[in-house]
N, C-alpha and C positions, 0 to 999 in steps of 0.2 A: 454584609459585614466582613466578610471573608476577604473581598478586594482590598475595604478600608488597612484590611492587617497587612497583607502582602505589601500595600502602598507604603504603610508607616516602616516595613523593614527594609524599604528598599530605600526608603527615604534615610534610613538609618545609615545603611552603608554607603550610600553619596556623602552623608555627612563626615565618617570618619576617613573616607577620601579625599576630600576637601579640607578637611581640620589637617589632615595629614600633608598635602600638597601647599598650602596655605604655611602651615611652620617649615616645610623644605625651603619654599621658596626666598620666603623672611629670611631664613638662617645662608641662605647662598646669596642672599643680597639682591635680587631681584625684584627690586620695588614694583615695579607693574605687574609684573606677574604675581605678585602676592598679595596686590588689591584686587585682581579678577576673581582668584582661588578665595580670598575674603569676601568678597561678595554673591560667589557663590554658593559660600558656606553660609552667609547669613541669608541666601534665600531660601535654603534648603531646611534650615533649624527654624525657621516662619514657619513652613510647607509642612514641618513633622511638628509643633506645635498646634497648626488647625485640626492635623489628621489624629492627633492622639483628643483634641475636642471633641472632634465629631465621633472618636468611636467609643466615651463616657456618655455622650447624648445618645447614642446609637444602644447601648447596652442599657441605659437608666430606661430609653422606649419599652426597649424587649422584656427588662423586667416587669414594668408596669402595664405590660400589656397579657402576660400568664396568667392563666385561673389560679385562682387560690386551692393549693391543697387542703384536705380536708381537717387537717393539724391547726390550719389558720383559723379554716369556720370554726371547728370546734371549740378552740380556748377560748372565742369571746362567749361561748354556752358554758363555759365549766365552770365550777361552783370554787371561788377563791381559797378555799379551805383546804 
């Protein structure tokens, strides 16, 4: 799970690289250059969309995979009152 997090912040900072380089280049007038930087901004905000998936799926496993605390057994024994 650890990589998945590195991945997503590293994926992060390509992105506001790219976002960044992408409006330079728009704003200098460089049309070819600011559909490369765009489309590596939109493969990059794909890449940090699957990897922020996979580590809600990755977290929802590990939860559902804990023993239950003894707080959990207990209340379904306790007396509603």
């Amino acid at each position: 799970m650890r990589s998945a997090l590195c991945a997503g912040a590293i994926l992060l900072g390509l992105l506001l690289v790219s976002a960044s380089l992408w409006a330079l280049l728009h704003a200098v007038g460089d049309e070819a250059g600011a559909a490369g930087a765009k489309g590596v901004l939109l493969v990059t905000g794909v890449c940090w969309l699957l990897d922020f998936v996979f580590l809600v799926v990755l977290l929802t496993l590990a939860r559902l995979a804990e023993p239950q605390s003894k707080l959990d057994v207990n209340a379904d024994d306790a007396d509603p009152e």
